[in-house]
C-alpha positions in Angstrom: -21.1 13.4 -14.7 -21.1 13.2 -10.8 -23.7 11.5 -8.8 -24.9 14.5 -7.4 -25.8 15.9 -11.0 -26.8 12.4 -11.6 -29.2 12.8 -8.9 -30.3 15.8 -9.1 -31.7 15.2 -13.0 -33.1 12.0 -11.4 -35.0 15.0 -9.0 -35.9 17.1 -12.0 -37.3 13.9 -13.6 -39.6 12.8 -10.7 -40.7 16.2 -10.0 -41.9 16.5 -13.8 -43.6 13.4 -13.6 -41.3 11.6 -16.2 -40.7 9.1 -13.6 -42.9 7.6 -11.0 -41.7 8.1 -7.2 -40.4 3.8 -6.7 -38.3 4.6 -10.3 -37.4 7.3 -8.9 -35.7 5.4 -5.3 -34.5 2.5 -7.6 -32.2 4.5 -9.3 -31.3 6.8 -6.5 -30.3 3.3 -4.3 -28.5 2.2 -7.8 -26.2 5.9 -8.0 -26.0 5.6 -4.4 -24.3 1.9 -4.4 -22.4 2.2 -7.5 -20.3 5.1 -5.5 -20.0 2.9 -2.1 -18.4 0.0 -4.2 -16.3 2.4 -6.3 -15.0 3.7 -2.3 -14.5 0.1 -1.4 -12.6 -0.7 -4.6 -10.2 2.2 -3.8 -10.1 1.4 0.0 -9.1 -2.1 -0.8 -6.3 -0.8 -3.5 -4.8 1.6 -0.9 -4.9 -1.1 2.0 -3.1 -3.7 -1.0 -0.6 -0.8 -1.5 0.0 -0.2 2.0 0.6 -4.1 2.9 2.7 -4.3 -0.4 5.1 -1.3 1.3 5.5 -2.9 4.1 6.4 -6.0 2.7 9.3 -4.6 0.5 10.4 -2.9 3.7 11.0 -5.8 5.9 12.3 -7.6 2.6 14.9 -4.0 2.0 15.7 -4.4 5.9 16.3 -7.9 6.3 18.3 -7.8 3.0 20.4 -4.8 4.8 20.8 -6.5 8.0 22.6 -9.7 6.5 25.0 -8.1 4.1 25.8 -5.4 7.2 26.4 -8.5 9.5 28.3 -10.9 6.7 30.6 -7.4 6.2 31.1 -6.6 9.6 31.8 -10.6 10.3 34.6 -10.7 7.2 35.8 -7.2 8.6 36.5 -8.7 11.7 38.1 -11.7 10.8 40.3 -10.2 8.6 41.7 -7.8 11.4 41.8 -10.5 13.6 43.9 -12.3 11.4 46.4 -9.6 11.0 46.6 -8.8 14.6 47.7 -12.4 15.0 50.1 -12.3 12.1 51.3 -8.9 13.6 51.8 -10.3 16.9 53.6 -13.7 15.4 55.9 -10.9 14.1 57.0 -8.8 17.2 57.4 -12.7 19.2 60.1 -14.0 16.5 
């Protein structure tokens, strides 16, 4: 059931004079706080979810960034070495 249903038998209840008018608040407060905490329990999920993506992100992105530089850096060596073997070459 919802909480508005909830409430509104907790209405239907107090207006029959099954329950007194402070019975009546006390469980209206208790519906009413059990939903807030359920919203902050989901909040803090999403905001756990969202710091968790970010996290992976800069791991993904550093992880990128070294094996692009450690390739580009063995790339270049490896045609600076045969420009110098090339140009040992065309001296002899």
């Amino acid at each position: 059931m919802s909480m508005y249903e909830d409430l509104d038998k907790l209405h239907k209840l107090k207006e029959n004079g099954v329950i007194t008018e402070e019975e009546y608040e006390l469980e209206k407060k208790r519906l009413l706080k059990e939903r807030n905490s359920k919203e902050q329990n989901q909040n803090i999920g999403i905001i756990l979810l969202r710091v968790l993506c970010i996290i992976l992100g800069f791991i993904v992105m550093s992880w990128a960034i070294r094996n692009y530089r450690s390739n580009n850096y063995n790339n270049n060596n490896s045609s600076c070495m045969f420009n110098y073997r090339k140009s040992k070459k065309l001296m002899q």
